[in-house]
N, C-alpha and C positions, 0 to 999 in steps of 0.2 A: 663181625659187623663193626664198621667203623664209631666209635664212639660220637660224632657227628649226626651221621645219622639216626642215632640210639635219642640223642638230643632233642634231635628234629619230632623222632614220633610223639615223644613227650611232652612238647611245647604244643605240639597242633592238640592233643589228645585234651589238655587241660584246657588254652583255648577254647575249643569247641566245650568242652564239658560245663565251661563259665557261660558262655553263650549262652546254650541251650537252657541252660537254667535260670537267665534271665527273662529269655525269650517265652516262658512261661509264664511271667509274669505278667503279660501282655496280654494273656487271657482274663486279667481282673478288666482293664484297660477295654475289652472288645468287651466284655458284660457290662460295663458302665455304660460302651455308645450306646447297648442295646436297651437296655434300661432305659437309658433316658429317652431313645425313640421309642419305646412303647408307649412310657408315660407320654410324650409329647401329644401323639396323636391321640392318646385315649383324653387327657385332658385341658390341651390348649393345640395352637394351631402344629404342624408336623414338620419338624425339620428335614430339612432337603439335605441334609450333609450326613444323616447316620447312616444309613446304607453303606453309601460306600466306603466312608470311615470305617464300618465294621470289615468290608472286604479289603480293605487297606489293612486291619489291624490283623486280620487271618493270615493272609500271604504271609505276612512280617512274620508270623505266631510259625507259621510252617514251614519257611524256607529259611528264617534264621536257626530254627528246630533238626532243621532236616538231619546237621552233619552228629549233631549231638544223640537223638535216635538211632543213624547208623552209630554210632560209635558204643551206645548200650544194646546192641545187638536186636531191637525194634523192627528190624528190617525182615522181611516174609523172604523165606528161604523154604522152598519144593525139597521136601526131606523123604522122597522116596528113595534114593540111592546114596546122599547125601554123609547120613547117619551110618552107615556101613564101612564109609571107606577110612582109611587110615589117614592121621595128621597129615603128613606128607601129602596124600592125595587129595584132601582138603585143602592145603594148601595151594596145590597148584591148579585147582579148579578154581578156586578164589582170586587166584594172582591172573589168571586168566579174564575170569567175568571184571575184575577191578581195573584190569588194564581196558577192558571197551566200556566200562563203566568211566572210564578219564577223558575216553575221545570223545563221549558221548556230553560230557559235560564244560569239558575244552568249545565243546562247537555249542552248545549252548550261552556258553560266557561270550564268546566273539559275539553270537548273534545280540546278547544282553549289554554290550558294553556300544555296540550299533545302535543298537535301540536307547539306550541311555543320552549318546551323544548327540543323537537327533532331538531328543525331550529338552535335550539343558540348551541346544543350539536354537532351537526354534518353539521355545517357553513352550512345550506342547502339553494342553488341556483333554480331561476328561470329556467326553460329550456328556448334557446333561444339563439340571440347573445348576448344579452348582458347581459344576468346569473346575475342580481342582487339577495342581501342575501333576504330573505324571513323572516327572526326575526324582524325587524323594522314593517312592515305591522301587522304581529302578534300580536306583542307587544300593536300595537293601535285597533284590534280587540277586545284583552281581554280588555283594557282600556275601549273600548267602549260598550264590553259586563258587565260589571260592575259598567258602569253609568246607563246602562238599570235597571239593578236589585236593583240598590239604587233609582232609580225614583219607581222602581213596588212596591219597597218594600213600598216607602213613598208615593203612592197611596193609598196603604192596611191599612195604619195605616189612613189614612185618612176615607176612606171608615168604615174602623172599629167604628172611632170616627165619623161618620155620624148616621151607626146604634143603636150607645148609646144616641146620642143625641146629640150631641156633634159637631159643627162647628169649626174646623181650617181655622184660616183666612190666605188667601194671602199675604207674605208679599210682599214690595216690593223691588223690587232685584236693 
């Protein structure tokens, strides 16, 4: 395996693993909004902004999350036949579902980077009272649509480098 490549998986792996573990942190961040709208309404008038602050701060919480769960193996894998077959055939079942796992995320990015450009071109607003922009959210959509596809990709190169023979080791992050 090209030492390039070898490079490659290990920068997206630590990347993502920094993320994710950020992005955790966001869940203090979503219990504060929530907090404080509970309080709000039980003891003075109700804010119009926590709600979807809080679905603002989830998205963020799971889609900058996402690559980082794939990456500690989080992910629901059907182990009826799975568990039986050899490296190699795991590998290339993997390198298979990770390659339509890329187009599938490829064509969700175009459509997110669409949808983003239309938010920042035409200030587009939440409906609601209290009409936040919708570019910010997006912006960490595609973010976190393109930590996915650098984890999938440096999955596949691993997986590839399994079927050759080849072990990439863990490093540590």
């Amino acid at each position: 395996m090209p030492r390039v490549l070898i490079s490659f998986v290990h920068m997206v792996e630590a990347l993502n693993y920094r993320v994710g573990r950020l992005a955790m942190w966001s869940l203090f961040a979503l219990m504060g909004v929530l907090a404080w709208g509970a309080i709000a309404r039980a003891g003075f008038t109700p804010q119009i902004w926590t709600d979807e602050m809080a679905q603002f701060l989830l998205l963020g919480y799971f889609i900058l999350g996402g690559a980082y769960s794939l990456q500690m193996g989080s992910a629901v894998r059907m182990d009826l036949l799975y568990s039986r077959w050899s490296d190699k055939t795991k590998a290339a079942v993997d390198a298979i579902t990770i390659f339509t796992l890329l187009i599938y995320l490829g064509v969700l990015l175009w459509g997110g980077i669409e949808s983003t450009q239309f938010a920042l071109e035409y200030a587009e607003r939440r409906r609601g009272l209290w009409r936040p922009y919708m570019a910010p959210i997006k912006i960490v959509m595609c973010i976190g649509i393109v930590l996915m596809i650098l984890q999938c990709t440096a999955f596949l190169i691993r997986d590839i480098a399994k079927l050759r023979g080849i072990t990439i080791k863990e490093r540590a992050v």
